[in-house]
MINU-382287 format. One line per field, with one value per residue (C-alpha): z negated, x negated, y; residue in one letter; residue number from 0. Coordinates in steps of 0.1 Angstrom, whole numbers. Example, Ala and Ser with C-alpha at 12.3 -4.5 7.8 and 13.67 -1.06 7.14 Angstrom:
2
zz = (-78_-71)
xx = (-123_-137)
yy = (-45_-11)
code = (A_S)
pos = (0_1)
//
This chain:
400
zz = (700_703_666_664_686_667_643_673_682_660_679_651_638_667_650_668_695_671_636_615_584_551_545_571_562_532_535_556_578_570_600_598_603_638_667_701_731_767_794_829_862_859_876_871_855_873_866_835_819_790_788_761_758_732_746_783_778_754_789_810_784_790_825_821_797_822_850_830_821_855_869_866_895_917_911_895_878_846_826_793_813_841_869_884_915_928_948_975_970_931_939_966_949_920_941_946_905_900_927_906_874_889_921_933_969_971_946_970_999_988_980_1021_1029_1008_1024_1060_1055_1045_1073_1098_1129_1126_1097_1060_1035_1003_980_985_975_966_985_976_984_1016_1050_1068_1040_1043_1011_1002_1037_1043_1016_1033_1059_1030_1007_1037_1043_1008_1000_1035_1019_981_995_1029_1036_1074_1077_1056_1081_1116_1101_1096_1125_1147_1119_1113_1150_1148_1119_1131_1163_1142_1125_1160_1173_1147_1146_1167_1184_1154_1128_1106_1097_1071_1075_1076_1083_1096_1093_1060_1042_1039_1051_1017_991_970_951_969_1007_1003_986_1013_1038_1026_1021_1056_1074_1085_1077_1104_1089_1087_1069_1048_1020_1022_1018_989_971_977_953_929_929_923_894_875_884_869_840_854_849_877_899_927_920_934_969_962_926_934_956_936_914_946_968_945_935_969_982_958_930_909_876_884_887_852_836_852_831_803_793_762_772_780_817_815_818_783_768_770_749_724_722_706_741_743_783_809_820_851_851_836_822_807_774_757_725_710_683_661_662_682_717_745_769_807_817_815_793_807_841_874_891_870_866_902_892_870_905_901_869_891_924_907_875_879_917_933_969_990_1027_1063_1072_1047_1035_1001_988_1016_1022_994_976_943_937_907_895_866_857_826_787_796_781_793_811_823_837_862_890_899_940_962_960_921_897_905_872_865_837_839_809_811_782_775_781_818_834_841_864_861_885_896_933_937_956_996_996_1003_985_995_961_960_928_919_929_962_965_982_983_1002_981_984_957_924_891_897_875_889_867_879)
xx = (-1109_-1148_-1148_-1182_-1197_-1204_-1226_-1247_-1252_-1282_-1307_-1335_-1300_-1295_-1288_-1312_-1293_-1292_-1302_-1303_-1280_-1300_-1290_-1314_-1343_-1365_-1390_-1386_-1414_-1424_-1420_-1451_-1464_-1450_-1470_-1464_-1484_-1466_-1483_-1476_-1496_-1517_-1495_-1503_-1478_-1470_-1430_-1418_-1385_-1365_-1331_-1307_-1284_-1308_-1287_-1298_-1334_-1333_-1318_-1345_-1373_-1350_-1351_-1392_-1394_-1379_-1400_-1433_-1427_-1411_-1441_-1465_-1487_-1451_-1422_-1397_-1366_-1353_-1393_-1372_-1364_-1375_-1368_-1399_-1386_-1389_-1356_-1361_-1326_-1335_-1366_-1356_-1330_-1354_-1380_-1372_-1371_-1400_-1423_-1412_-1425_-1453_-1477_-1459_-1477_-1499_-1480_-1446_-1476_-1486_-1448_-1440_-1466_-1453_-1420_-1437_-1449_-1414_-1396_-1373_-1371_-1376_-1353_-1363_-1357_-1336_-1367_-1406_-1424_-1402_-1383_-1348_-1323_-1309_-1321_-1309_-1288_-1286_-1298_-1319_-1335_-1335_-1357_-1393_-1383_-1364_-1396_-1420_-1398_-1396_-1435_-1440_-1418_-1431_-1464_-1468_-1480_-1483_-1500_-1478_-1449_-1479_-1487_-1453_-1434_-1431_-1421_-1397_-1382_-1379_-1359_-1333_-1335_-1317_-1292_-1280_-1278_-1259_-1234_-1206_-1217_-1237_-1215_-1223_-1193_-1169_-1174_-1141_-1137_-1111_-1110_-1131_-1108_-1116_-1097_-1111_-1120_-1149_-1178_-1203_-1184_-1179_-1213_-1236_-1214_-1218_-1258_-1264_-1240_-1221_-1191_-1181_-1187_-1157_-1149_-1174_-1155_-1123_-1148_-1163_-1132_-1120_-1154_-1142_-1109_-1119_-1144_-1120_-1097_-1124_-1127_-1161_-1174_-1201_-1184_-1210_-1228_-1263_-1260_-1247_-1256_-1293_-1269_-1235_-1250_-1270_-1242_-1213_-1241_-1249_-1213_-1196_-1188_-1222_-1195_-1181_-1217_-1224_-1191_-1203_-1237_-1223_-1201_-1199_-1174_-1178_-1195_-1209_-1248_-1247_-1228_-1263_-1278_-1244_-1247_-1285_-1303_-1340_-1343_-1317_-1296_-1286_-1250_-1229_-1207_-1236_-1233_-1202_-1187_-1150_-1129_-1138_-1178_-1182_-1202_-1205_-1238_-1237_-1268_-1303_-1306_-1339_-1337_-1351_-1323_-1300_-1330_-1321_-1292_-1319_-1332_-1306_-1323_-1351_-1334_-1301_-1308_-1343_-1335_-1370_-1367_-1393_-1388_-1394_-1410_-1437_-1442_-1461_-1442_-1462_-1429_-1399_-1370_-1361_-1322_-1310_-1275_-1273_-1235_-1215_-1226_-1265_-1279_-1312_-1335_-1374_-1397_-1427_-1442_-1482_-1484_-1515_-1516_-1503_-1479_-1439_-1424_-1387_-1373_-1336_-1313_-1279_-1251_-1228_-1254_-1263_-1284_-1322_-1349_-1386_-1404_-1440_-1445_-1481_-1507_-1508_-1468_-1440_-1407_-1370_-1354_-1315_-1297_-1264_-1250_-1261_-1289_-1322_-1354_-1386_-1418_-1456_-1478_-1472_-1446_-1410_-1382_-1344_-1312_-1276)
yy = (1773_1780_1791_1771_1790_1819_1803_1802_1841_1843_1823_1815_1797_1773_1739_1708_1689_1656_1653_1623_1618_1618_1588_1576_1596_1585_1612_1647_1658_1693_1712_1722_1689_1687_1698_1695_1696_1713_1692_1709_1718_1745_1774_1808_1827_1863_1869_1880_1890_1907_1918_1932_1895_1874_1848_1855_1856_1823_1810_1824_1804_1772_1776_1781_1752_1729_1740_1733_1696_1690_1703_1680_1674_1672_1684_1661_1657_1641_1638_1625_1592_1569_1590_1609_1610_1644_1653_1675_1695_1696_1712_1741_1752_1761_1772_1809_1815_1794_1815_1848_1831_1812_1815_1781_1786_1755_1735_1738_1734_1700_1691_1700_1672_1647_1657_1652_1616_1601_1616_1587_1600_1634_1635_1639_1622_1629_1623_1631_1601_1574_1545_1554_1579_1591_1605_1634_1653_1690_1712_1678_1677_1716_1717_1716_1742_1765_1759_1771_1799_1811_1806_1832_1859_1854_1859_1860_1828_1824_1794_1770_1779_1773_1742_1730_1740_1715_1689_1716_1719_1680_1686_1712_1693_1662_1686_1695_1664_1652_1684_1691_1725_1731_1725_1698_1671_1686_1722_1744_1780_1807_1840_1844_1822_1786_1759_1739_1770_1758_1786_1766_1770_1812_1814_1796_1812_1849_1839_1828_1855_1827_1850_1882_1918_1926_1890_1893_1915_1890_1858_1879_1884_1847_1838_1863_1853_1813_1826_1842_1810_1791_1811_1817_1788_1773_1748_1752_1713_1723_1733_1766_1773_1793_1813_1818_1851_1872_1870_1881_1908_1919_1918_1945_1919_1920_1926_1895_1879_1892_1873_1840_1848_1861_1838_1817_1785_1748_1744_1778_1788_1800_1772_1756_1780_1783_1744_1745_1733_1741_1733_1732_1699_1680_1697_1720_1689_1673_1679_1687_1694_1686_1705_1681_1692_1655_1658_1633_1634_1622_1630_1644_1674_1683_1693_1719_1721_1749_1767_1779_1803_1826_1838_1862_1881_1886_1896_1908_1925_1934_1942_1929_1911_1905_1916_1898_1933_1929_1895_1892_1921_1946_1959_1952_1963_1972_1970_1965_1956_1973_1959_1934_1942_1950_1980_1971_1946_1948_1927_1924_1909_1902_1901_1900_1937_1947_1945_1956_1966_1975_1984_2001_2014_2021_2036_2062_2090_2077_2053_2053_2037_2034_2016_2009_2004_1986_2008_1998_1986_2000_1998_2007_2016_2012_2024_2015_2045_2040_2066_2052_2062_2046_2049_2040_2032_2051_2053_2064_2075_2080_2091_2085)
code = (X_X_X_X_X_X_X_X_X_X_X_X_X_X_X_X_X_X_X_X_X_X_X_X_X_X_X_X_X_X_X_X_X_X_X_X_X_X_X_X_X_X_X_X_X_X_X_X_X_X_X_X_X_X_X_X_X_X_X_X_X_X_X_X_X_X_X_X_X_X_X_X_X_X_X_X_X_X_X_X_X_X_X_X_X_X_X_X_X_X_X_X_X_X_X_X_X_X_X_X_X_X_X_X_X_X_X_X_X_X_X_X_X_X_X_X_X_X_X_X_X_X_X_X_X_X_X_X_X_X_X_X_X_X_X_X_X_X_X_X_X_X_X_X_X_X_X_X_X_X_X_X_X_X_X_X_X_X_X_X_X_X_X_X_X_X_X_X_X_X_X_X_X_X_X_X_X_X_X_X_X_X_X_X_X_X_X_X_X_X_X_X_X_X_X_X_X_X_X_X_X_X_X_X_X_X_X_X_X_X_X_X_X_X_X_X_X_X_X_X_X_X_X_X_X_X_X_X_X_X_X_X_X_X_X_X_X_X_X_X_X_X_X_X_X_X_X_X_X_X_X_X_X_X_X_X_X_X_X_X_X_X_X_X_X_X_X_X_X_X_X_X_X_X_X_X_X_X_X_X_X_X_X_X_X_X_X_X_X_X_X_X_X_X_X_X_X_X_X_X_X_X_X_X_X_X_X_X_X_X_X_X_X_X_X_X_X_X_X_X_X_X_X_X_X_X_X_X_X_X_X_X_X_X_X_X_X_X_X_X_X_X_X_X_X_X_X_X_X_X_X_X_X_X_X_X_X_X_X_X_X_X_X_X_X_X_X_X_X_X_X_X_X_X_X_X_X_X_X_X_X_X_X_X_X_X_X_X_X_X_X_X_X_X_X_X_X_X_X_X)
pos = (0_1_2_3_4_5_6_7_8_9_10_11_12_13_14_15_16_17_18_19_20_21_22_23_24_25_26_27_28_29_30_31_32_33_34_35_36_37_38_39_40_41_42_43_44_45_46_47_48_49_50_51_52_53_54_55_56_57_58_59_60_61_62_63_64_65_66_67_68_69_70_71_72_73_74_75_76_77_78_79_80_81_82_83_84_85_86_87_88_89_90_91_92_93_94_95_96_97_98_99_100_101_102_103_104_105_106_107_108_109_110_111_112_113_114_115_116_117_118_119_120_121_122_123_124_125_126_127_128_129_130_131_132_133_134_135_136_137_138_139_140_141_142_143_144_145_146_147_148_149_150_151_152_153_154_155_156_157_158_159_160_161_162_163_164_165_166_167_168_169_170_171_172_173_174_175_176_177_178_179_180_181_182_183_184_185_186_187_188_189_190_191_192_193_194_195_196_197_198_199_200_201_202_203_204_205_206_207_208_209_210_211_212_213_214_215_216_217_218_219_220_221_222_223_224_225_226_227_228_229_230_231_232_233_234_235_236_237_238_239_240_241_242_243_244_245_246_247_248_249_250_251_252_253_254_255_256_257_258_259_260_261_262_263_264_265_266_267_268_269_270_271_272_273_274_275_276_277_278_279_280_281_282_283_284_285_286_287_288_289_290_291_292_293_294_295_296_297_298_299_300_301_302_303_304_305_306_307_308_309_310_311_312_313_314_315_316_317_318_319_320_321_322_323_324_325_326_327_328_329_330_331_332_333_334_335_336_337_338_339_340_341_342_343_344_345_346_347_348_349_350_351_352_353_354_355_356_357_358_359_360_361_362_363_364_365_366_367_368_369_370_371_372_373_374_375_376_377_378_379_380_381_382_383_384_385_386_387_388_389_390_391_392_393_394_395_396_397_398_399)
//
């Protein structure tokens, strides 16, 4: 059925999106007559990443690409049209994989403030600085206090969480006002089984330990049960789709995490990249092909938001996680989930006090682990086989 696809594997291959008939064109442009110019806020870049999938890392420089031209003075969504408008759940749900790749700290900063001047009664407001949209919306108006919280553990910025707090308590005072004993309207749960299964419902629950202990390995194989339902497609919409990958990874299931990444069908991450993309789009529906080669397009195709569920090949494959204990990667964990048709990944990270590298590499000989723990820090390594190991400062090498 996805015969087409295979012309695809080869990624100096990918056909263009849209391409005009000849018919149409009276002269061709030599390709080397096109330039283009990447205009973007000036972020520093400290994250980087490599993998053995060609197809995976082509998706980690989509999900870069559409970071850079959505990231221009604000963060925004849809540049290619007339809607600048800077959504606040668009823009947390990316936040955590765009503060790998780039120090985001006073860029997210400025963002909390624009945040903090549109709120309605201690409420925020679904966008940052425009006159539309909605007020009081979780995941859209969690996003200043998630934001804060993310930019204290990525580098242990206390003062962005002082300066914010009582905005903040205003804020969570509104969700419980408007909850019933704390649950917000529409929320269903008993016994680790949902009353209304969705990806999105098992993987915010499992994220914020909303779930018992002893529920949490039922709830975990519900979402493993409704991916392979799926045929591992993501169904999360964007509430849920940053945390879909790290909780099936840190709940037992991180196979099943590496079929929703590897796969090649409509509504899938890597459709996008089978289908010739260059960035990431609004939704997994948003562009699609048919049998007969035709395609229909519903919505921006250059987008933030998706850009969310590469966290995961930071804090999944590569295994690096900031910790409470040690903000600014002081104290951290490397864990990788070394799992699905990888036979290798690497990558880095610059903090306040050094460079974290990992680089893992698995086949039928064994598996391997190098790491380099910055001097001053502390890391807790966790390898697949369950062995840990706390380190200080230095280069490390495990076999299992």
């Amino acid at each position: 059925m996805y015969q087409w696809m295979l012309r695809y594997q080869e990624l100096k291959n990918l056909m263009p999106i849209c391409q005009l008939p000849d018919s149409l064109v009276q002269e061709k442009i030599p390709v080397e007559a096109i330039k283009a110019n990447m205009l973007s806020s000036n972020l520093e870049a400290i994250g980087q990443f490599e993998c053995s999938n060609a197809i995976i890392n082509r998706l980690y420089e989509n999900a870069k690409f559409s970071l850079y031209s959505n990231f221009v003075g604000k963060p925004t969504d849809c540049n290619q049209r007339d809607e600048r408008l800077g959504w606040a759940g668009d823009v947390q749900i990316a936040s955590n994989f765009a503060s790998y790749v780039f120090n985001t700290d006073k860029f997210y900063r400025d963002y909390i403030l624009d945040m903090n001047q549109r709120r309605v009664d201690g409420a925020y407001t679904d966008i940052a600085f425009a006159g539309v949209g909605g007020v009081g919306n979780n995941c859209w108006g969690d996003a200043p206090v998630i934001l804060a919280w993310n930019m204290y553990l990525q580098y242990g910025d206390k003062d962005i969480l002082a300066e914010n707090f009582d905005r903040f308590c205003e804020w969570v005072d509104y969700l419980a006002a408007n909850s019933d004993n704390y649950i917000r309207p529409g929320a269903s749960l008993e016994a680790g089984i949902l009353y209304d299964e969705s990806e999105t419902g098992y993987a915010l629950g499992l994220a914020f330990n909303l779930f018992d202990e002893e529920m949490r390995e039922k709830a975990s194989q519900r979402l493993t049960i409704l991916a392979e339902y799926s045929g591992y497609k993501f169904c999360t919409g964007y509430a849920g789709l940053n945390h879909l990958l790290p909780v099936l990874g840190d709940n037992g299931q991180a196979d099943t995490a590496m079929k929703m990444l590897e796969t090649i069908t409509p509504e899938s991450l890597l459709y996008i990249i089978a289908s010739g993309q260059t960035s990431l789009p609004e939704g997994m529906e948003t562009l699609l092909y048919s049998d007969d080669g035709s395609y229909t397009i519903t919505g921006s195709l250059n987008h933030q938001a998706y850009s969310g569920a590469c966290e995961y090949l930071y804090s999944g494959i590569l295994g690096i996680k900031p910790d409470e204990k040690g903000p600014g990667y002081k104290y951290f964990s490397i864990e990788p989930k070394v799992a699905g048709e990888l036979t290798y990944a690497k990558g880095s990270l610059k903090t306040q006090y050094g460079i974290i590298e990992v680089e893992w590499h698995s086949d039928e000989n064994g598996n391997s682990l190098r790491c380099v723990v910055p001097e001053n820090t502390t890391c807790m390594i966790i390898l697949p086989n369950g062995e840990r190991a706390e380190k200080e400062g230095g280069e490390y090498t495990f076999n299992w």
